[in-house]
C-alpha positions in Angstrom: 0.1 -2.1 -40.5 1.3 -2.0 -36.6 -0.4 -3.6 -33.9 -1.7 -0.5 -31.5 -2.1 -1.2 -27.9 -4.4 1.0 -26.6 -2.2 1.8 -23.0 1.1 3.7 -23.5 3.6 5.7 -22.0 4.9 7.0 -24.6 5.1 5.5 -28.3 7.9 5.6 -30.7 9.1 7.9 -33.4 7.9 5.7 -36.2 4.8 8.2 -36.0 3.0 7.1 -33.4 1.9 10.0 -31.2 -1.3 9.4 -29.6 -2.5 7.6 -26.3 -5.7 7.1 -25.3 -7.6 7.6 -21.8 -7.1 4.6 -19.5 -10.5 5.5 -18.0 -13.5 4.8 -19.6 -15.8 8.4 -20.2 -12.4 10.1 -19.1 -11.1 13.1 -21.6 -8.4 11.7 -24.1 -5.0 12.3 -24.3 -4.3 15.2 -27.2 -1.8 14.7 -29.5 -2.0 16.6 -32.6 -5.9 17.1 -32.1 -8.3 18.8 -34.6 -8.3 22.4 -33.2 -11.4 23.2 -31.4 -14.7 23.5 -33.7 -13.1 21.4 -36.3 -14.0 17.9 -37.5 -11.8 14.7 -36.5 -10.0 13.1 -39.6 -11.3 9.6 -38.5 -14.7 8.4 -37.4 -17.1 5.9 -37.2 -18.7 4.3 -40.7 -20.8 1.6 -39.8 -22.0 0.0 -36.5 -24.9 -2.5 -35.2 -25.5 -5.7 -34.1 -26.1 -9.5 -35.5 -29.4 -9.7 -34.5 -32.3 -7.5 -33.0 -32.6 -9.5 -29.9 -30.7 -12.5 -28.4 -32.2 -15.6 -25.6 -29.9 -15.2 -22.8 -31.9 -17.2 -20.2 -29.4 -20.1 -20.4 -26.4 -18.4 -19.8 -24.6 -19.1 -22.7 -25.3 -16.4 -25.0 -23.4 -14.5 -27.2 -24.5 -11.5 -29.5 -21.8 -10.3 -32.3 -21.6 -6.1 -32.7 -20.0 -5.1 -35.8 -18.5 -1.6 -36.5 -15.8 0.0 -39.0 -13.2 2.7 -37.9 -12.2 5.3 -40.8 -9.3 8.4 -41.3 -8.8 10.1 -44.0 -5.5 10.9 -42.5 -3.1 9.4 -45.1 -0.3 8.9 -42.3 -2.9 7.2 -40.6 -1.5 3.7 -38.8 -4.1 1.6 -38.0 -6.5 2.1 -35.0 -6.5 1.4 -31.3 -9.4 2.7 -28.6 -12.1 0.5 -26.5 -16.1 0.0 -27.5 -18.5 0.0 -24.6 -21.8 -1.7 -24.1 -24.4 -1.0 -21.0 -28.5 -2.1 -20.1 -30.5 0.6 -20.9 -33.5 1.8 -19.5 -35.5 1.9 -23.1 -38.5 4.0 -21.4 -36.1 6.9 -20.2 -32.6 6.1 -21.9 -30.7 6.2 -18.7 -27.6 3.4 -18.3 -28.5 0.7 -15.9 -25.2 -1.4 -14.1 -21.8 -2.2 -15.1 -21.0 -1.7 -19.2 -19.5 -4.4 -21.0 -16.2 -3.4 -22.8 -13.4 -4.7 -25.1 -10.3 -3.0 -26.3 -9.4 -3.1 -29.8 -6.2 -2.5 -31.8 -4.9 -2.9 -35.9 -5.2 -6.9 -35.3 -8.3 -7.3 -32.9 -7.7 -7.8 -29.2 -4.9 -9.8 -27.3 -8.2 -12.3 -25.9 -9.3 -12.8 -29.3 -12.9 -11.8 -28.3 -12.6 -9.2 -31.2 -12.0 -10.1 -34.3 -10.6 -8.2 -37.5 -12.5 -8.7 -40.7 -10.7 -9.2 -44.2 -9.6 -6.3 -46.0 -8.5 -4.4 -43.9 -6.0 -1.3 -44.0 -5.2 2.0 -41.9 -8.1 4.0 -43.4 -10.9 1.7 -42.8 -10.7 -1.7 -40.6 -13.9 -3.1 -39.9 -14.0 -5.3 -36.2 -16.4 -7.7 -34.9 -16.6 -8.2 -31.2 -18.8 -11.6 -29.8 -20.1 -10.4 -26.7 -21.1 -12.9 -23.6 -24.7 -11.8 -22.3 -25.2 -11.8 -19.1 -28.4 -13.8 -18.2 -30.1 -11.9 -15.6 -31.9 -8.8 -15.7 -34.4 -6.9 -14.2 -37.3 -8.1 -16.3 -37.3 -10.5 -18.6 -36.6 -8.2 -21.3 -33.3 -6.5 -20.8 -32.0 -3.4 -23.8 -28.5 -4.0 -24.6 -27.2 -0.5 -26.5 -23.7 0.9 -27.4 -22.8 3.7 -24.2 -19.2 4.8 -26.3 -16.5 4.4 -28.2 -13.1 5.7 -27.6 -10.4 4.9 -30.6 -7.3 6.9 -32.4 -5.7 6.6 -35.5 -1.7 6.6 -34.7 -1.6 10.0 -36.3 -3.0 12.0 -33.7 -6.5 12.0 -35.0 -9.1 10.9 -32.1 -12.9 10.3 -30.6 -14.4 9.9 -28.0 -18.1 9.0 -29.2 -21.1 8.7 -26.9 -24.6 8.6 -27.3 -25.0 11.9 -29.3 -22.7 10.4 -32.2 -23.5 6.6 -31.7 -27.4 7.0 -31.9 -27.1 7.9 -35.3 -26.5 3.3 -35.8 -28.7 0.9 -34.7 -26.8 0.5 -31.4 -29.0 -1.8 -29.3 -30.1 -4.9 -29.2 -33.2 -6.7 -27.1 -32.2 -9.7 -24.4 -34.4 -12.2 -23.2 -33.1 -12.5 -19.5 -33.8 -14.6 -16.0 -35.6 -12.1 -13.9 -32.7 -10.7 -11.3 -35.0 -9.0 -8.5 -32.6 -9.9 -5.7 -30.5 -7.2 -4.2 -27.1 -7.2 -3.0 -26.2 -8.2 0.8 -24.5 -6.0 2.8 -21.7 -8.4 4.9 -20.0 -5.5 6.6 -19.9 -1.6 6.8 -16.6 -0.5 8.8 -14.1 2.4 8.9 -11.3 2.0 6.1 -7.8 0.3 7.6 -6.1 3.3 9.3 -8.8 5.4 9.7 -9.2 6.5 13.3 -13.0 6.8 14.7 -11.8 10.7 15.4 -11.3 12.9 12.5 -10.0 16.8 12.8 -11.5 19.2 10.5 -9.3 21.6 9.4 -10.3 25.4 9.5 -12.6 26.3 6.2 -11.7 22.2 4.8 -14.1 19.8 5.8 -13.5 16.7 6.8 -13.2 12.8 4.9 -15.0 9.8 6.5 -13.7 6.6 4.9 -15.4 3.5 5.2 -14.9 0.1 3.5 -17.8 -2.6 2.7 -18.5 -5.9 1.7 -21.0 -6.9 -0.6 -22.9 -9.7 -2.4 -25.4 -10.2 -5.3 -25.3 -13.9 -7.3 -26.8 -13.5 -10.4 -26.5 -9.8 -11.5 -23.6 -9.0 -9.8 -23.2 -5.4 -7.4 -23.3 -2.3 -9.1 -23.3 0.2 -7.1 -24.1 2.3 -4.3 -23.7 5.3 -1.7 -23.4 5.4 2.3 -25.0 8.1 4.3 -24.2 9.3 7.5 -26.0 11.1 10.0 -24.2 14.1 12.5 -26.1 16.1 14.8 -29.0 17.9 14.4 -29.7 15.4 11.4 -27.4 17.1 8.7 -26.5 14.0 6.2 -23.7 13.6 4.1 -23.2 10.9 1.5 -20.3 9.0 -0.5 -21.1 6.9 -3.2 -19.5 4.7 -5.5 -19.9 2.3 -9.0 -18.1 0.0 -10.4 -16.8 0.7 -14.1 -15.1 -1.4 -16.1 -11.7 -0.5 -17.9 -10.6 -2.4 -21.4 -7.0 -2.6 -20.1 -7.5 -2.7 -16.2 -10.5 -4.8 -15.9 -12.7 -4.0 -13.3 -12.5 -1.1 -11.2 -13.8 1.3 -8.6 -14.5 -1.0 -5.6 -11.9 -2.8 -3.8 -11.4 -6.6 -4.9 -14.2 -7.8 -7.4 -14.8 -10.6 -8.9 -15.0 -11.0 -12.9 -18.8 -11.0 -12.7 -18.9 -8.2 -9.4 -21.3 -10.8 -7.7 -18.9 -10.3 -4.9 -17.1 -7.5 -3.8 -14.4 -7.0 -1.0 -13.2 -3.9 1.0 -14.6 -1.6 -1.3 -13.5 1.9 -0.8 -16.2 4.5 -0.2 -14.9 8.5 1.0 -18.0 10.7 3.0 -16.7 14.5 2.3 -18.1 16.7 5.0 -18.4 20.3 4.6 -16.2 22.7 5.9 -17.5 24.9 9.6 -19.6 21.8 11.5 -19.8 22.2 15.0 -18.0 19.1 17.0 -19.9 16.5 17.3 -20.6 12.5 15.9 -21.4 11.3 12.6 -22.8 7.5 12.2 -23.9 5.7 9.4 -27.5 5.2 9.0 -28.2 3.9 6.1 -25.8 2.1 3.3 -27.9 1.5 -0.1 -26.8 -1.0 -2.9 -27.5 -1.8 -6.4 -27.2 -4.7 -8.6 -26.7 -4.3 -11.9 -30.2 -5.1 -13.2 -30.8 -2.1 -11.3 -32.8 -2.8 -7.7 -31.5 -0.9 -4.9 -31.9 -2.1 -1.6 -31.2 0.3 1.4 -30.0 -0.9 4.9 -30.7 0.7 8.2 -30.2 0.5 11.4 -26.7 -0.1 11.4 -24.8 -1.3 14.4 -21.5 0.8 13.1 -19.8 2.6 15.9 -20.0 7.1 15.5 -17.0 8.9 13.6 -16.1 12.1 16.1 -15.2 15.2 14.0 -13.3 17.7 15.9 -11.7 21.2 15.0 -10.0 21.4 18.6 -11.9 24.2 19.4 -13.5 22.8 22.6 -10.5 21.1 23.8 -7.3 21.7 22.4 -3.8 21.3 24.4 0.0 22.7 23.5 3.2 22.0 25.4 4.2 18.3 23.7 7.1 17.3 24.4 9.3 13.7 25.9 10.4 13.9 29.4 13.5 12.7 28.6 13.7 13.3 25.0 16.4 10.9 24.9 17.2 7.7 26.5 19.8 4.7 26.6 18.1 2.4 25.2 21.5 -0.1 25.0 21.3 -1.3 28.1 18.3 -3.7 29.5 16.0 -2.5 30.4 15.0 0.4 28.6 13.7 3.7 30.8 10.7 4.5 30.5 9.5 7.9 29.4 6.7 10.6 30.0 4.9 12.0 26.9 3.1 15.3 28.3 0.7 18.0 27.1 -1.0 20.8 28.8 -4.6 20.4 27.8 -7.2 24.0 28.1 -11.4 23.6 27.9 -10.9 20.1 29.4 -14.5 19.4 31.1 -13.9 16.7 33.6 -10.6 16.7 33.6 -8.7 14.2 30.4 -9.9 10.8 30.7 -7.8 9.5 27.7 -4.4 10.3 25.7 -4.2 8.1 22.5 -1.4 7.9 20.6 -2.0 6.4 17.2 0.5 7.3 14.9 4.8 7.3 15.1 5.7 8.0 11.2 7.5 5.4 9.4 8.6 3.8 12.9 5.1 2.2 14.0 6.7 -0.7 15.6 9.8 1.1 17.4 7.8 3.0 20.5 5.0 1.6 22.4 2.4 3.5 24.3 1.9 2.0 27.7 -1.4 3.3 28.9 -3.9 5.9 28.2 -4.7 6.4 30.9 -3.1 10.2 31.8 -1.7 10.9 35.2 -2.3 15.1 36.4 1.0 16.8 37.4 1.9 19.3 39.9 2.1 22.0 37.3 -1.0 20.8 35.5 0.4 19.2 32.5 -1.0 15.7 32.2 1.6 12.4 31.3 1.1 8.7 29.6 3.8 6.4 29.5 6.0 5.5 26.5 8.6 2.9 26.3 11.2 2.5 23.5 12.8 -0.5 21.3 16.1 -1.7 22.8 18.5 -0.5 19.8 18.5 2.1 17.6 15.8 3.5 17.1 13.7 7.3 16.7 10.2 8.0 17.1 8.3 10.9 15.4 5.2 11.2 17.2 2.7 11.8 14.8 -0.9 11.2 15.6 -2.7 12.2 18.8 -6.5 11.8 20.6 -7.1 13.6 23.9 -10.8 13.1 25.8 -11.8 14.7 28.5 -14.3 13.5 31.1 -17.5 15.2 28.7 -16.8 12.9 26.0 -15.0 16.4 23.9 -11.6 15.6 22.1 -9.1 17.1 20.4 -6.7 15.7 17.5 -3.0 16.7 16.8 -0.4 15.1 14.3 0.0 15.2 10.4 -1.0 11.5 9.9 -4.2 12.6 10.8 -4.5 15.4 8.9 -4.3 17.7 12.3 -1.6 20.5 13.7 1.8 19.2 14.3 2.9 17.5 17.7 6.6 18.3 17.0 7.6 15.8 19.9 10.4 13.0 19.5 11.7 10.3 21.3 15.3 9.2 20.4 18.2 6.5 21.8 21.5 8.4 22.8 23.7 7.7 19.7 26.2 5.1 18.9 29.6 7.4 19.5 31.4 5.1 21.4 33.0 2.0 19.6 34.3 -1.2 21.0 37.9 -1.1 22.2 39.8 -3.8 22.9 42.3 -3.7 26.4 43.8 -7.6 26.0 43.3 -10.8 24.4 44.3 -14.4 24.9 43.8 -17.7 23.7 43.9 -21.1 25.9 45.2 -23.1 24.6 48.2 -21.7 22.0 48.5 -25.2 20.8 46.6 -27.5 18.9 47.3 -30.9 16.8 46.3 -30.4 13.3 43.8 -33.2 13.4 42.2 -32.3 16.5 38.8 -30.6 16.0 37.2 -31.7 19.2 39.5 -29.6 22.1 37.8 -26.0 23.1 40.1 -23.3 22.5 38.9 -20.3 24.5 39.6 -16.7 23.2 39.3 -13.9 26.1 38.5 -10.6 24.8 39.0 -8.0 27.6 36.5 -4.9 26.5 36.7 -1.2 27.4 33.0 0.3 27.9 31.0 1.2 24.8 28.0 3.4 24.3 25.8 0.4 22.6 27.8 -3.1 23.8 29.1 -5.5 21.5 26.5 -8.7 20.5 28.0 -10.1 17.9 31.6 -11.7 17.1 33.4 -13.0 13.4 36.5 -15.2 14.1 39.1 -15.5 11.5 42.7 -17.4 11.4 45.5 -16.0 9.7 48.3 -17.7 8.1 51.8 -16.0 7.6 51.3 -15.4 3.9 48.2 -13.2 5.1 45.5 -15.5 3.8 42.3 -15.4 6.2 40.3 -18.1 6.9 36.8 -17.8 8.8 36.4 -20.0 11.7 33.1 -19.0 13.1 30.6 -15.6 13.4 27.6 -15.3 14.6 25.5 -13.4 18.7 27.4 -13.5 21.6 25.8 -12.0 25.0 26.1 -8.4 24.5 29.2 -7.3 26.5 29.6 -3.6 27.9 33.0 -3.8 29.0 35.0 -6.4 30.8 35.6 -10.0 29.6 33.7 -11.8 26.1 34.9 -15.5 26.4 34.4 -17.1 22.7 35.0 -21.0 22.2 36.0 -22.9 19.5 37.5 -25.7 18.0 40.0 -25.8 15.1 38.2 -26.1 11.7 38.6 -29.2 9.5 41.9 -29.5 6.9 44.0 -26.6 8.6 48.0 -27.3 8.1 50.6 -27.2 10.5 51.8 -24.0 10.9 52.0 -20.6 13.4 48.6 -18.7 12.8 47.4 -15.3 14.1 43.6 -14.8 15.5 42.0 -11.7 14.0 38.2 -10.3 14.4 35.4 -7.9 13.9 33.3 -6.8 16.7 29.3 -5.8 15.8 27.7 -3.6 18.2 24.1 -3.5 19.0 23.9 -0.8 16.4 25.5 -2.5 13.7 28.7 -1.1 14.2 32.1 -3.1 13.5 35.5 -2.4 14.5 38.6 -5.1 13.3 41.5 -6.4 15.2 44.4 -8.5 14.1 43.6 -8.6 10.4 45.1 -7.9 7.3 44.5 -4.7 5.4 44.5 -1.2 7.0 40.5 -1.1 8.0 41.8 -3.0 11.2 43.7 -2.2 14.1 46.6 -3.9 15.7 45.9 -6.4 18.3 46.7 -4.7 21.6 50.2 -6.1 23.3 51.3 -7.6 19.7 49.8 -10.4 17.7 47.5 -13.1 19.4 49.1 -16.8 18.0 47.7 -20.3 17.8 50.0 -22.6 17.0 48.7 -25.5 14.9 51.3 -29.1 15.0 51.9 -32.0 13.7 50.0 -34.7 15.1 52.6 -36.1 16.1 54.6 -33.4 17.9 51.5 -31.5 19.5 52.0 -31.3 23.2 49.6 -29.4 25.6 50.3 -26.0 26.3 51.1 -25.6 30.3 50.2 -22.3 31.7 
């Protein structure tokens, strides 16, 4: 019998061909399914629990639910799937909170919290699960009852049971709980990281509002819950969301949560509005949360500032576009440029241009006011400024205000029109050349590594400057030996002075200087080294001359 793991890709050609849903309630994966109409070759035999009801007032309880998995598929494997267990409202029926789940294969589970019981084989394996109860509930009697079971034999059979097929057992089980009539806190309601507080609706699409939230509840733990926002007029809109729990993902649906969602961080909550509102502000008013012995507290008058939804139909402007486009940004310091629009239904004039968004280059242009300035021909400007270097910006996310509070959105980060407006460095064409180069002094004792030896490089101008410098020495058998690399001051054209001193251990002998020049764009260009990648040292090689001890004179010049 093979061990089934409930999550896979893909499985191997040993005859397993089935995978089940990762999501619990989700649709299963078919794989050589009964056709429709036609009875699955496995099922469920047997279910229910240890005992009738259980004391969990100390927190320590555990409860053990029994069930057997059977195929009459004879190439069945062994089975793999998840069991789920929720509170249930025994008045009405309806699921109350957070389920309970545990995912099950051919030898248990990898936590050991289900267990496989003796006699076991590929057409019928009987499983015990020992379930922790949660203490708290909303009365002191809490219903405990099996929501699903999901499960596949390795042969392609499947099921997906839920309360249709599973209330055939005795599926629930009665909890004596700690009374949970606490609710969970709200810490923080806010707009979702990157989320601008001005949204464009596209034509006949609606709009998103995404918020995140923090939340709290100590003994039950946080369920659930929905934010609903308010535009004008008093036309609400609401996004909910719940906290599931997955057998291979644990849980899920809500940001970061803790094991027992008594705390829950960032959680991700989306506000679809409908398509054709008129422009105007949507705020949340009220955020309601429940725990999972089912209160629900709702929170008002909320402090969180208005979302603006905008179609651009009010204001709108055309004409983007970077005056210049491109710049030398090589040179210190770095022009600054004029991002300009020509705005139309502008009331008051425009008060603000914002620009949020530059593609995958956030950090390479910088917006230096938004405050607009009013041209001559009517367009309105705000200044950019560019990263020294290399560098390209795509502008892609843009808010314009005018003096009535109206404002119009452009760029495909935000989901609005294209700006089609970018702001580039003139590009690297020009290389470092090299006019001279000499060395003072051309002499040095083989043991003396304290004397400066001073390399002049005479440069030609380059589009982006050399700032960075490898020395090497070369012997006469070709054999290259690195004295020192790293920044020098970036040098246009004219002289680059280098200094150093002869490296530990080099022999007497006649040596040539060879190196690589970096650019401020990462360029390189060689000199005096071996191999045909360099170029020949202008006027003939540059030589150090490396004595004896005792024979070094100083050179005189």
């Amino acid at each position: 019998m093979i061990r089934l793991r409930r999550l896979l890709a893909s499985m191997t050609a040993a005859g397993v061909a089935c995978m089940l849903s990762a999501a619990p309630g989700a649709a299963v994966a078919q794989h050589h399914a009964a056709a429709p109409g036609a009875a699955s070759a496995m099922g469920v035999s047997a279910l229910s629990f240890s005992a009738k009801s259980v004391d969990a007032t100390s927190g320590s309880a555990t409860i053990e639910l029994n069930w057997t998995m059977i195929s009459s598929n004879p190439n069945a494997l062994g089975f793999g799937g998840d069991i789920h267990i929720r509170r249930m409202n025994p008045k009405t029926g309806a699921y109350i909170g957070t389920e309970l789940a545990a995912n099950f294969d051919s030898q248990g589970s990898l936590s050991g919290d289900v267990t496989v019981k003796p006699g076991a084989t590929p057409a019928s394996t009987t499983y015990t699960w020992t379930v922790p109860v949660p203490q708290y509930g909303a009365t002191t009697k809490t219903t405990w009852a099996v929501s699903e079971i999901q499960g596949g034999d390795g042969a392609g059979d499947q099921i997906d049971w839920t309360a249709p097929e599973v209330s055939a057992f005795p599926r629930s089980f009665t909890a004596r709980t700690t009374v949970d009539q606490g609710y969970p806190s709200l810490g923080q309601i806010a707009l979702a990281q990157g989320m601008q507080a001005t949204v464009y609706e596209a034509p006949g699409q609606g709009a998103a509002l995404r918020y995140q939230l923090d939340s709290q509840e100590n003994k039950s733990g946080v369920h659930g819950g929905t934010v609903v926002v308010t535009g004008s007029g008093g036309r609400t809109a609401r996004g909910s969301f719940a906290i599931v729990r997955d057998a291979s993902e644990g849980y899920q649906g809500c940001g970061n949560i803790d094991w027992m969602q008594r705390q829950v961080l960032d959680c991700a909550v989306t506000v679809s509005l409908p398509a054709g509102l008129a422009e105007g502000d949507w705020k949340v008013t009220e955020v309601d949360l429940t725990s999972n012995a089912g209160v629900t507290h709702a929170y008002t008058g909320l402090s969180e500032a208005p979302v603006h939804v905008t179609s651009d139909s009010v204001l709108s402007a055309t004409g983007f576009a970077f005056t210049p486009s491109q710049i030398d940004s090589w040179h210190s310091p770095v022009p600054t440029v004029q991002l300009s629009l020509r705005a139309s239904g502008a009331v008051g004039g425009v008060s603000s241009v914002q620009l949020t968004n530059w593609g995958n280059n956030a950090t390479q242009c910088q917006q230096l006011s938004t405050t607009p300035t009013l041209q001559a021909d009517g367009t309105v400007t705000v200044p950019v400024l560019g990263l020294r270097g290399q560098f390209s910006c795509q502008l892609t996310g843009l808010i314009i205000t005018d003096g009535h509070g109206d404002q119009a959105v452009y760029g495909s980060s935000l989901g609005a029109p294209d700006i089609d407006a970018t702001l580039t460095n003139i590009p690297d064409t020009v290389l470092p050349t090299v006019d001279a180069v000499t060395v003072t002094p051309g002499t040095v004792a083989a043991n003396d590594t304290q004397t400066w030896i001073k390399l002049t490089i005479d440069l030609s101008a380059s589009t982006a400057g050399v700032n960075g410098l490898d020395l090497y020495l070369v012997d006469a058998s070709g054999h290259v030996d690195s004295i020192q690399s790293g920044g020098v001051p970036t040098t246009f054209s004219g002289p680059l002075d280098e200094y150093f001193t002869l490296p530990q251990g080099i022999a007497p002998g006649t040596y040539t200087i060879g190196f690589t020049l970096q650019d401020q764009g990462y360029k390189t260009v060689s000199y005096g080294l071996p191999g045909s990648g360099s170029q020949p040292m202008p006027g003939g090689p540059v030589t150090l001359r490396v004595t004896d001890p005792a024979t070094a004179r100083p050179e005189v010049r």
